[in-house]
C-alpha positions in Angstrom: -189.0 -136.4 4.2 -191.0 -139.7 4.2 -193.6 -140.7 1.5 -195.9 -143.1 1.3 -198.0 -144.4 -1.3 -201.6 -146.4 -1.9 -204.3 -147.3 -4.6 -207.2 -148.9 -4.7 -209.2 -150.1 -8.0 -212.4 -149.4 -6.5 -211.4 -152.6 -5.6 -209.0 -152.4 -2.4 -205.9 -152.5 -1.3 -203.4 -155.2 0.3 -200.7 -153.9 2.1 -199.0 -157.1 2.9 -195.7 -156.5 5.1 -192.8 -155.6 3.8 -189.6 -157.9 5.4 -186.0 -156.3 4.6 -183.1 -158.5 5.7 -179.7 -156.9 6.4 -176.0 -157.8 7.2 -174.2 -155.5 9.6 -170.4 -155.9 9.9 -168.2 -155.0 13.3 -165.1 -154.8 10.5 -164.7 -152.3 6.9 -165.1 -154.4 3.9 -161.4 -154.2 3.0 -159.2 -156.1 4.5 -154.9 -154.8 3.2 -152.3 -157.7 2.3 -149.2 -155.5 2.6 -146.4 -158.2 1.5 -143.9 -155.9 2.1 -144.1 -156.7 6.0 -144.1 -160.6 6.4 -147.3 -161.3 5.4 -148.9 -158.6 7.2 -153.3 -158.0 6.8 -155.2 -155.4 8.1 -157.6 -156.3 9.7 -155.8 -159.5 11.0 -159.1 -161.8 11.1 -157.0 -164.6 13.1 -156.4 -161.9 15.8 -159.5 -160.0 15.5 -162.4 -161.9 13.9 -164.8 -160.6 11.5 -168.2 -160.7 12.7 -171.4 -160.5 10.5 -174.7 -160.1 12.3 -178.1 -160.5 10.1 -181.0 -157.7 11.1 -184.5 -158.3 10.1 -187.0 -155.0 9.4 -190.9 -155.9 9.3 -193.3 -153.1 9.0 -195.6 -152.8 11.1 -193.4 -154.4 14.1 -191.0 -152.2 15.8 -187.0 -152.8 16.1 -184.9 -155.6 14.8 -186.8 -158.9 14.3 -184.3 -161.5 13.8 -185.8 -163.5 17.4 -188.6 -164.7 15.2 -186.3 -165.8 12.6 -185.4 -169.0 12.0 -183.7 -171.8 9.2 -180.8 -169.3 9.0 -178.1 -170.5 6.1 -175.0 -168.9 5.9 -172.6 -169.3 2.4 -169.6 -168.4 1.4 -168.4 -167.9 -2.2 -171.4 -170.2 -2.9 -170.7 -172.5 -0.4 -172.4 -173.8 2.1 -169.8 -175.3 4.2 -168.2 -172.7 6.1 -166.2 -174.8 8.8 -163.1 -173.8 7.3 -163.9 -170.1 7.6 -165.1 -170.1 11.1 -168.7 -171.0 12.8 -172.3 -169.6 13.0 -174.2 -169.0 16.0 -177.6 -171.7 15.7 -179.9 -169.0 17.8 -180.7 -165.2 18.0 -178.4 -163.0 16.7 -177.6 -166.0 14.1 -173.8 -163.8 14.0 -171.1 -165.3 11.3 -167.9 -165.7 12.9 -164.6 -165.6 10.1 -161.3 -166.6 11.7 -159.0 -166.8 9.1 -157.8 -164.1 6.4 -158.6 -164.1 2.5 -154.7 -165.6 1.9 -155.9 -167.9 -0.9 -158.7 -165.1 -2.3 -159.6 -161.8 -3.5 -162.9 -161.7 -2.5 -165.6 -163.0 0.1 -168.9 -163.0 -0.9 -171.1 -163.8 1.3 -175.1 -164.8 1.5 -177.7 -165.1 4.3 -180.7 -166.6 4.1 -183.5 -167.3 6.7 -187.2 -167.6 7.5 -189.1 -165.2 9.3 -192.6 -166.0 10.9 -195.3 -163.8 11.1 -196.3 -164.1 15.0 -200.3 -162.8 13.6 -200.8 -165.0 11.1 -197.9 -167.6 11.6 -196.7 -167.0 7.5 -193.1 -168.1 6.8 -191.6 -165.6 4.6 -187.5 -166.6 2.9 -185.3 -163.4 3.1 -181.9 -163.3 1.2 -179.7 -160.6 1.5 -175.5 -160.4 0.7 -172.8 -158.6 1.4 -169.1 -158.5 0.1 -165.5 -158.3 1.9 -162.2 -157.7 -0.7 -158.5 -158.1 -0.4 -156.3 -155.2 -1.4 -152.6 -155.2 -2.1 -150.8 -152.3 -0.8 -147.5 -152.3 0.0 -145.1 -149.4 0.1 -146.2 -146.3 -0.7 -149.4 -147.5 -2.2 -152.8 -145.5 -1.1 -156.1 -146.3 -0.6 -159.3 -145.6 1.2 -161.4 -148.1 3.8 -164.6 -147.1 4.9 -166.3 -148.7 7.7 -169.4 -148.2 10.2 -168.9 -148.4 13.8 -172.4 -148.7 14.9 -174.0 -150.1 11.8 -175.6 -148.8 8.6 -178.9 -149.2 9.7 -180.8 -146.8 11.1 -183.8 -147.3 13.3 -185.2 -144.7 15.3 -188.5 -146.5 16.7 -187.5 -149.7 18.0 -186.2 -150.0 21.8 -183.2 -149.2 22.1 -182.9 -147.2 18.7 -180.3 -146.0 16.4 -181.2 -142.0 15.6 -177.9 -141.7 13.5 -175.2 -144.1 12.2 -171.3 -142.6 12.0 -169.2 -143.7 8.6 -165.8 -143.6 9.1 -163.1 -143.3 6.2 -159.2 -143.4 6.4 -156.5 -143.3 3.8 -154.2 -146.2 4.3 -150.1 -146.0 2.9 -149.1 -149.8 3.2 -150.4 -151.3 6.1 -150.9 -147.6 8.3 -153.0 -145.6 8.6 -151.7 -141.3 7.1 -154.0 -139.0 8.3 -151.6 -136.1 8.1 -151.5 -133.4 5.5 -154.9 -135.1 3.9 -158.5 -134.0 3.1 -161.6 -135.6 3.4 -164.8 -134.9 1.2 -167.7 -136.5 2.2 -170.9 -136.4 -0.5 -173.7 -138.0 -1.3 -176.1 -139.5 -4.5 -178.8 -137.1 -5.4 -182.2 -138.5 -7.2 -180.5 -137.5 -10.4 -177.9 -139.9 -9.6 -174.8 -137.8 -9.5 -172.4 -137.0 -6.7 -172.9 -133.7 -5.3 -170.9 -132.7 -1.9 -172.4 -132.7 1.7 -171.0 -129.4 2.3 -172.1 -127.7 -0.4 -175.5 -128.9 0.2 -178.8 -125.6 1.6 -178.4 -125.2 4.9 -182.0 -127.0 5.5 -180.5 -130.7 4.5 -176.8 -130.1 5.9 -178.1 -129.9 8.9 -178.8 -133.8 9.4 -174.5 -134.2 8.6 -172.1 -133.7 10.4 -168.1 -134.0 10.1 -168.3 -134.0 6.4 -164.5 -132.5 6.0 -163.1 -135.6 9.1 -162.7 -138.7 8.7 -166.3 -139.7 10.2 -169.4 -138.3 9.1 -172.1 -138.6 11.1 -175.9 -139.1 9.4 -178.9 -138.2 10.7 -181.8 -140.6 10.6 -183.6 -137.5 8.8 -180.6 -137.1 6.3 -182.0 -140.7 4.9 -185.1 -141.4 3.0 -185.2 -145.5 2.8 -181.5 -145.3 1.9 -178.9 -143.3 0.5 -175.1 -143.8 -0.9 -172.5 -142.1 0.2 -168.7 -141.5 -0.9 -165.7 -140.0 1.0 -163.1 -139.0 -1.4 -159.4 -138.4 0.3 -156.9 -135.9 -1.4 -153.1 -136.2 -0.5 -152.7 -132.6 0.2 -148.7 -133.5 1.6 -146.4 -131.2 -1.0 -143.5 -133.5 0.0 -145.3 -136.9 -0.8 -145.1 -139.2 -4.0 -148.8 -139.4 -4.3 -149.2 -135.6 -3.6 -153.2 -134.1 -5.3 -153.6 -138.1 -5.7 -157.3 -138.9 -4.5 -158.4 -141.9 -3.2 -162.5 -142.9 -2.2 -164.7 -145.5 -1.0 -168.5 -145.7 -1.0 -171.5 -146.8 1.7 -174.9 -147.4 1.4 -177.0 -146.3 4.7 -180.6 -147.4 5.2 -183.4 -146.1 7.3 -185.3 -149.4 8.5 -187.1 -146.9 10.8 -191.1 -148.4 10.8 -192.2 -147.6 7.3 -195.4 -145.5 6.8 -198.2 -147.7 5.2 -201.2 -146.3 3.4 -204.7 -147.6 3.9 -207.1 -146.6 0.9 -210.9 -147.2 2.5 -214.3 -147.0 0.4 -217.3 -147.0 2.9 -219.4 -148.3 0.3 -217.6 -150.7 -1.2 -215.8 -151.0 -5.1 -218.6 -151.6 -7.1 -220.5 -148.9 -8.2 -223.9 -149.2 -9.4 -227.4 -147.7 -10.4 -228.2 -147.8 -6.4 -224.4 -146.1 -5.4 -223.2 -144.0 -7.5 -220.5 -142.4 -6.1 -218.0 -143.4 -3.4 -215.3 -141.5 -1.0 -212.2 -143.0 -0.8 -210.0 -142.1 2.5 -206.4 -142.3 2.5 -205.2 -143.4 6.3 -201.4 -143.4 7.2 -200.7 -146.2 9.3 -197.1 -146.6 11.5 -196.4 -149.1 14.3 -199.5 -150.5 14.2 -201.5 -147.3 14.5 -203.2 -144.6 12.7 -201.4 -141.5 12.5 -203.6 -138.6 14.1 -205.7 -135.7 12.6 -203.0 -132.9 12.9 -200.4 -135.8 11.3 -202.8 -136.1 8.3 -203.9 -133.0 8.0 -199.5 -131.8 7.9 -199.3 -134.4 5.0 -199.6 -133.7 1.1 -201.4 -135.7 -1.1 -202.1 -136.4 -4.7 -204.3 -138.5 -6.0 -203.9 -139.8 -9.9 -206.3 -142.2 -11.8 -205.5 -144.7 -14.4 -208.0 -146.2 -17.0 -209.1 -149.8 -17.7 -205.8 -150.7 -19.2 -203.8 -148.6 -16.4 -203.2 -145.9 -18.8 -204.1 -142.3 -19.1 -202.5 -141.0 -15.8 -204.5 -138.0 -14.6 -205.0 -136.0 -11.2 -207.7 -136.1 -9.9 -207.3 -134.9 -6.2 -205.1 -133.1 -3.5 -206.4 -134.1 -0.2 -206.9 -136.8 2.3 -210.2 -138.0 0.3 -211.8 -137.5 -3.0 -215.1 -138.7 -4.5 -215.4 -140.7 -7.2 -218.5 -140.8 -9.3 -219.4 -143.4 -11.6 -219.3 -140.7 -14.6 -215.7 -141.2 -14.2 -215.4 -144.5 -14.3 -215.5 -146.4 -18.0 -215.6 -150.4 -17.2 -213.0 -149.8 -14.1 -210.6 -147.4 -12.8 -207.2 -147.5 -10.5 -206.6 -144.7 -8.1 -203.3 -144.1 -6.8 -202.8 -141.5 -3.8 -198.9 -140.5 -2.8 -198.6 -139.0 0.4 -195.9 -137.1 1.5 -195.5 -136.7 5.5 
């Protein structure tokens, strides 16, 4: 389910473009010291580098937009000078190389920042965006989860190309090894009401968009994500014979859906001001995507609902439940705000 929302003050409405910045990683953002094994970490950045790769989202544009990016500024713990970490590529994809493990920290915490250029009106526009990689002790018989996304946790199903699902994959780790035997995975997810509540035990209609939710990889629909969801896989020792036997042990992951975002266009043919000449005026709520107008049967499928604010954007009421309402001047004292919320 996607919803979008407009509003207009019999004025009009500016639905400037909306610019999300994300980093993908090709590695989970754990990385085990297991002392207990001369010095051993998992993932061994020397060996196998960590790679961050920026993705820029623009609606109205389709697909992945860091080529029109530029001025991009990579830190690290607040620092700007990275050359002891590893190097940053200067063009498109912009990618962070690290080349050395976290042996005199616990943490990695880094930030991204770049300019992206409107090619319609040439605008410059500074995105920010951060994301954090930790060191865990484990040695012996020590357990934890790591979480990681093989293809990304972005989902974009328009763009060329596209990513129609993302996979999240969880494993319980004793040391420096992976145990996957005699264990249990239970995938769930944040509801609105911001508590956990388990995949499988979700109706049949929203299940359907998971799948693997009792393995170690769930898969996720791009219609099991509405702008972004969390998710959690909590891992129970189920081995009898084990010293961490009914133990439990979790990680988390955000997923977004930078799939084009719906905008909403509120139009008034005869303007904002209403007068002893126009009394009244029809405002039209149009769903834009891409670029384009959805069609008839698209609108006509959506729900609306239309609420009006006073002078002092207070006294909510509804005032409509389709794709256009009119507004006489009766109902108007001074000014008025309408808001329509349109669910597709």
């Amino acid at each position: 389910m996607a919803t979008a929302r407009g509003q207009i003050t019999i004025v009009d409405l500016n639905d400037g473009r909306s610019i999300n910045l994300y980093l993908s990683s090709n590695k989970a953002t754990t990385q085990i010291y297991d002392d207990s094994v001369a010095d051993k970490y998992t993932p061994n950045y020397t060996t196998s580098n960590l790679v961050i790769t920026p993705e820029v989202y623009v609606s109205g544009a389709s697909g992945n937009q860091i080529a029109r990016c530029s001025n991009v500024i990579w830190s690290i713990n607040g620092s700007t000078d990275i050359s002891s970490w590893g190097t940053a590529a200067q063009v498109s994809p912009f990618a962070l190389t690290i080349n050395r493990n976290m042996t005199d920290v616990n943490q990695l915490l880094i930030e991204c920042q770049l300019t992206f250029t409107d090619p319609d009106t040439s605008l410059a526009t500074t995105a920010k965006a951060c994301i954090t990689f930790s060191k865990v002790n484990n040695a012996g018989n020590s357990i934890c989860a790591v979480m990681y996304a093989p293809n990304g946790t972005t989902i974009s199903k328009n763009a060329t190309g596209a990513i129609s699902s993302v996979k999240l994959h969880c494993d319980m780790w004793r040391g420096s090894a992976i145990d996957n035997t005699d264990v249990s995975y239970n995938w769930q997810k944040m509801n609105a009401q911001g508590t956990w509540e388990s995949i499988s035990s979700l109706p049949a209609q929203q299940k359907q968009y998971y799948s693997g939710y009792n393995t170690n990889e769930l898969t996720v629909q791009a219609d099991g994500v509405d702008n972004f969801e969390l998710f959690k896989c909590v891992i129970t020792d189920t081995d009898t014979g084990s010293s961490t036997y009914n133990k439990t042990v979790e990680q988390t992951i955000t997923v977004n859906d930078a799939t084009d975002p719906y905008m909403l266009e509120i139009t008034s043919p005869t303007g904002n001001v209403l007068t002893k000449g126009c009394t009244s005026t029809t405002l039209t709520a149009n769903i834009w995507q891409s670029g384009q107008m959805l069609n008839t049967a698209a609108h006509t499928a959506a729900t609306y609902q239309w609420v009006q604010y006073d002078m002092n954007g207070d006294n909510a009421q509804t005032v409509g439940n389709t794709r256009s309402i009119t507004v006489l001047q009766s109902q108007i004292s001074v000014r008025a705000t309408f808001v329509c919320t349109v669910t597709i």
